[in-house]
C-alpha beads as a LAMMPS data file, in Angstrom:
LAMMPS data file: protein, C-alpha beads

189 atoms
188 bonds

1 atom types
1 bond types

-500.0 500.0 xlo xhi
-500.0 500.0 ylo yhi
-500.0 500.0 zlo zhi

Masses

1 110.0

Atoms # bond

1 1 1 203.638 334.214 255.346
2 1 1 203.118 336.713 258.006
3 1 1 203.166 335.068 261.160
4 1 1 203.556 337.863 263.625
5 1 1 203.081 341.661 263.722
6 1 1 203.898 344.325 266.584
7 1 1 202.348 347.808 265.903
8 1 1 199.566 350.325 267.591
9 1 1 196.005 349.737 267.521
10 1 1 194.617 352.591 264.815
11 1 1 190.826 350.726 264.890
12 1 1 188.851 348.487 267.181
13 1 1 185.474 347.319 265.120
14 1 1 183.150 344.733 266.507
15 1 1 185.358 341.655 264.397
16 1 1 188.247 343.176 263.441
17 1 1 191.483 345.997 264.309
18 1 1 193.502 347.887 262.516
19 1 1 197.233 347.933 263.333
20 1 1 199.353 350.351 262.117
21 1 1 202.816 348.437 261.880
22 1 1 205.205 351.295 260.514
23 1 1 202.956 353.018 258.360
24 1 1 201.148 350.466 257.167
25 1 1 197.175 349.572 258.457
26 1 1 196.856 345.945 258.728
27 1 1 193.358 344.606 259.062
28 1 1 193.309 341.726 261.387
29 1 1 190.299 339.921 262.560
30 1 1 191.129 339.385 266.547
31 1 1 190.378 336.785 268.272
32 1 1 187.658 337.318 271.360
33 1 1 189.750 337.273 274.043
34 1 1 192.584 340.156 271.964
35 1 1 189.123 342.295 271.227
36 1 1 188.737 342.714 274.868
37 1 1 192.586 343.041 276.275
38 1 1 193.136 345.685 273.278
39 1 1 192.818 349.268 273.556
40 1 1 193.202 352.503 270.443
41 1 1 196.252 353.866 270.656
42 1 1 198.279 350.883 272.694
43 1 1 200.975 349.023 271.072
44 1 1 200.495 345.513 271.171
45 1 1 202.462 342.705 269.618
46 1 1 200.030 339.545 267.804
47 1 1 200.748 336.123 266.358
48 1 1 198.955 335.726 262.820
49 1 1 197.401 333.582 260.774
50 1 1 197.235 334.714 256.892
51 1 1 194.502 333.066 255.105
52 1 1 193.967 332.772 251.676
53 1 1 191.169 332.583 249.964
54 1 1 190.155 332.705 246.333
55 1 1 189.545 336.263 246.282
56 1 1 191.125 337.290 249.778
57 1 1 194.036 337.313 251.896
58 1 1 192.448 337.489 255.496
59 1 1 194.815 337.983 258.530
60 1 1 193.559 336.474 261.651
61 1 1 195.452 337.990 265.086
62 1 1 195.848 336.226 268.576
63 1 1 197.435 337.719 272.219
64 1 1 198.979 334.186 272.671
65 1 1 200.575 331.371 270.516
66 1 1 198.225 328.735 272.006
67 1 1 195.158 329.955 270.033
68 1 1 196.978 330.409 267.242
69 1 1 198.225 326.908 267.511
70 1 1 194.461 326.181 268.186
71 1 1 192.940 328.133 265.570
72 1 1 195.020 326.424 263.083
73 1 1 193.955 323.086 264.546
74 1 1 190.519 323.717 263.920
75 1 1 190.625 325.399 260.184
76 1 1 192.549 321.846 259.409
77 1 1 189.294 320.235 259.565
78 1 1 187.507 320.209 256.237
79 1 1 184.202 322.000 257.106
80 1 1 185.525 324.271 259.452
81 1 1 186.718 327.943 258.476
82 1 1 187.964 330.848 260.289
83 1 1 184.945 332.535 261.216
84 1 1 183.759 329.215 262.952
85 1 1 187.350 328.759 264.700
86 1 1 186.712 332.318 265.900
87 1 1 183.172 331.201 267.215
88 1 1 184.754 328.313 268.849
89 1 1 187.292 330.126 270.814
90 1 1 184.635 333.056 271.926
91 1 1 182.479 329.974 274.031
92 1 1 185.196 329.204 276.812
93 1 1 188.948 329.731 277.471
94 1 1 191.068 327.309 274.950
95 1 1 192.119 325.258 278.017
96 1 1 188.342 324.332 278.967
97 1 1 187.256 324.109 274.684
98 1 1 190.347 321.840 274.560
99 1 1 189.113 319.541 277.256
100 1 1 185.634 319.062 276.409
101 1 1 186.702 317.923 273.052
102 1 1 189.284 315.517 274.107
103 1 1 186.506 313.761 276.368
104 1 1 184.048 314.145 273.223
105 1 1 181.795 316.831 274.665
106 1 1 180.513 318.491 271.911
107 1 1 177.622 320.765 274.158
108 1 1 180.355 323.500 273.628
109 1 1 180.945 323.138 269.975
110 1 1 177.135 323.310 268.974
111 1 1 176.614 326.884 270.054
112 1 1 178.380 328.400 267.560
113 1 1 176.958 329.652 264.663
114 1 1 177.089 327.542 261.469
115 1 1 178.348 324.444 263.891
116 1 1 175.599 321.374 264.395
117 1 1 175.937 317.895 265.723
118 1 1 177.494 316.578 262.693
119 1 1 180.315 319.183 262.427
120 1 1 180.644 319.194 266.076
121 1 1 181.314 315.073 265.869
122 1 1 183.684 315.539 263.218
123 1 1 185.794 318.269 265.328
124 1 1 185.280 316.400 268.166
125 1 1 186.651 312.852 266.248
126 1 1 189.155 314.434 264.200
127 1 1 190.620 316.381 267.687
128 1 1 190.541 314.183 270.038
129 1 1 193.605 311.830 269.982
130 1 1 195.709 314.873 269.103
131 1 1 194.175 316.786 272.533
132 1 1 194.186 313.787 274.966
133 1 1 197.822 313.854 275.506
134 1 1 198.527 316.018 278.240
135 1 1 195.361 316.750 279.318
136 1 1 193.851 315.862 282.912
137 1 1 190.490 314.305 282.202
138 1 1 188.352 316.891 284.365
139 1 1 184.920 315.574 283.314
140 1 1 183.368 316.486 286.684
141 1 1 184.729 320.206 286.045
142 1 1 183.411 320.391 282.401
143 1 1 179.420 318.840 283.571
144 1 1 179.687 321.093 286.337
145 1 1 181.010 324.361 283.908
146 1 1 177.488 323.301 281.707
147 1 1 175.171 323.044 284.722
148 1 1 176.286 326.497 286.079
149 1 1 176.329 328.488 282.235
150 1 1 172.671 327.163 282.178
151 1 1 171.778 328.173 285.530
152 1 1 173.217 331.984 284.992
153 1 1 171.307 332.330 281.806
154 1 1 168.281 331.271 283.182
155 1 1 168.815 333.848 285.929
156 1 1 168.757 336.597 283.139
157 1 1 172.429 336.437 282.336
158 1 1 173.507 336.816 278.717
159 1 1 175.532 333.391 277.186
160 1 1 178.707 335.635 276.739
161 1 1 178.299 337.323 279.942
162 1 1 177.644 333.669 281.264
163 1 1 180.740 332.318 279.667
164 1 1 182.809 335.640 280.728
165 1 1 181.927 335.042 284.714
166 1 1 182.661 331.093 284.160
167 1 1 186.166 331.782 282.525
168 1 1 186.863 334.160 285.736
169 1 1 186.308 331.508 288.576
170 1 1 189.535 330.177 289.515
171 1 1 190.108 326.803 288.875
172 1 1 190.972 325.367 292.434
173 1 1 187.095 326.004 293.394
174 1 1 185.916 322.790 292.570
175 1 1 182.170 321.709 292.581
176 1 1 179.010 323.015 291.026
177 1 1 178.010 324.566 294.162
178 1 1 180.913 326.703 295.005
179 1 1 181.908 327.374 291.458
180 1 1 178.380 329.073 290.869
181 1 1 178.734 330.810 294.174
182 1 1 182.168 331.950 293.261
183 1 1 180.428 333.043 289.678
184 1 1 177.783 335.018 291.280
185 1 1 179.995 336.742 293.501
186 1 1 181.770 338.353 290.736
187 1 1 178.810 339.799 289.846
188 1 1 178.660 341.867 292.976
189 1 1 182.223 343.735 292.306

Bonds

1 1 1 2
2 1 2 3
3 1 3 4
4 1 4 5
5 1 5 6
6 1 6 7
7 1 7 8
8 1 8 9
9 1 9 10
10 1 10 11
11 1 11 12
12 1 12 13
13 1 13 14
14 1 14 15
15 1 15 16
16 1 16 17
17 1 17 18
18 1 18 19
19 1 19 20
20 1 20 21
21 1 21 22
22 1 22 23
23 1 23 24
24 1 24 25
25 1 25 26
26 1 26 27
27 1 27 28
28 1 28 29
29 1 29 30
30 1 30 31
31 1 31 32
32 1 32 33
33 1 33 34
34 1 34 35
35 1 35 36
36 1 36 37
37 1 37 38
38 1 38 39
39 1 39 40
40 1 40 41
41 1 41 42
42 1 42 43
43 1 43 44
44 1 44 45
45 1 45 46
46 1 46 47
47 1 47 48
48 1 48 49
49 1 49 50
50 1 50 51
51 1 51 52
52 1 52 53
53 1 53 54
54 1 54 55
55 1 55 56
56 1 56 57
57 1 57 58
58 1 58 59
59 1 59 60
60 1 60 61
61 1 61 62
62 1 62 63
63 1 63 64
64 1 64 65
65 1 65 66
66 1 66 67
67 1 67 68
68 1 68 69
69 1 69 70
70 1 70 71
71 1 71 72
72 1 72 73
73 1 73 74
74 1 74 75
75 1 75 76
76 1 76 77
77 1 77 78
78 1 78 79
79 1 79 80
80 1 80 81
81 1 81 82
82 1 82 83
83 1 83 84
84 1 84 85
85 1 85 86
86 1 86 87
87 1 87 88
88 1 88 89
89 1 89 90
90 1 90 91
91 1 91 92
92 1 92 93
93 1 93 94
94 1 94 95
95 1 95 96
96 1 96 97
97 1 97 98
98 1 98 99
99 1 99 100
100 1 100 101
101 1 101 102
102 1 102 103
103 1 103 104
104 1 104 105
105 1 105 106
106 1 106 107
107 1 107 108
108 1 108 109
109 1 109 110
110 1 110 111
111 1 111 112
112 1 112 113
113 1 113 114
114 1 114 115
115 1 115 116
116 1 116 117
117 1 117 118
118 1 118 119
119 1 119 120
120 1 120 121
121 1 121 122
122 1 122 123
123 1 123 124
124 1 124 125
125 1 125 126
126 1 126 127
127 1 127 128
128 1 128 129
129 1 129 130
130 1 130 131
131 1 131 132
132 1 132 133
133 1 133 134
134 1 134 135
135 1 135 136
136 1 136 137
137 1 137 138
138 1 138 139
139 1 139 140
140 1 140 141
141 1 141 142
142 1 142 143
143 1 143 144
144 1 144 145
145 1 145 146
146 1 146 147
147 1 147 148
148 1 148 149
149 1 149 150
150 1 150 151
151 1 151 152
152 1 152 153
153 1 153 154
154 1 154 155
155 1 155 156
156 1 156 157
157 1 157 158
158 1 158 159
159 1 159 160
160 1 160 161
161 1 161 162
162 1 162 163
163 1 163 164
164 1 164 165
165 1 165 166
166 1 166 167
167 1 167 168
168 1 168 169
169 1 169 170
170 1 170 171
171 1 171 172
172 1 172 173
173 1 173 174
174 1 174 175
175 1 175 176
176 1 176 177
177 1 177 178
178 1 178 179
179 1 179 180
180 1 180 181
181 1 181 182
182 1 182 183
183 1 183 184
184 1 184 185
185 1 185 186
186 1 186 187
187 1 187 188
188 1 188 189
């Protein structure tokens, strides 16, 4: 299996890249977070995921092992394919996704695309003792993350410019008040 690739960036579509690893163009479909750190013409080095499908091998690129790691997790669960993975790690950073499943918060899961309640239990039940370990309950954080998102859209921001200005506030401002402070000030740069 191909599990890693290093190569310049020939293409940058709205989904997908092409990399150009000696010679050869691979199409990858990049996660959200490696379509916005990539640039054409800049070598970058990805960890992949090959998928195969009945009439497809799809290659499916990430900046970091941990949403690889992630991504895998989440195609594991019957129900759930790569396009939905990808929809799950474009709502938050995989640290913040990761938490809110491991305290059963599905609010994040169920806007994505294809994902209801149901689905978003099943992640959510099939996730969550493999998640907990490790991870500091911040269930305070996570109500706090969901009151601010709501209050920037209905302020007139987009959900993924919403999301973007959430995943920028660092994470020793704590409370809703000074985290959506911190979140509008970033605005203003």
């Amino acid at each position: 299996m191909i599990g890693h690739l290093e190569g310049k960036i020939l293409f940058k579509g709205e989904k997908h890249i092409i990399l150009d690893v000696v010679g050869v163009g691979y199409k990858i479909f990049a996660a959200p977070s490696t379509q916005k750190n990539i640039e054409i013409n800049k070598s970058i080095s990805l960890w992949t995921h090959l998928h195969v499908k009945e009439d497809a091998l799809e290659l499916y690129g990430f900046l970091h092992q941990g949403e690889l790691e992630f991504f895998e997790l989440l195609i594991s669960i019957s129900g759930i394919g790569p396009r939905s993975a990808l929809g799950v790690l474009a709502l938050a950073p995989v640290d913040t996704i990761r938490r809110a499943i491991a305290e059963g918060d599905i609010s994040y899961l169920t806007k994505v695309s294809g994902i209801g309640k149901k689905t978003a239990q099943k992640i959510v039940l099939e996730l969550k003792d493999k998640l907990s370990g490790g991870i500091s309950f911040v269930s305070e954080t996570l109500k706090d993350d969901a009151d601010i998102l709501e209050a920037l859209v209905s302020l007139g921001y987009t959900q993924k410019d919403a999301r973007e200005m959430l995943s920028k506030i660092p994470h020793d401002i704590k409370g809703r008040d000074k985290r959506l402070e911190a979140a509008l000030k970033l605005t203003k740069r």
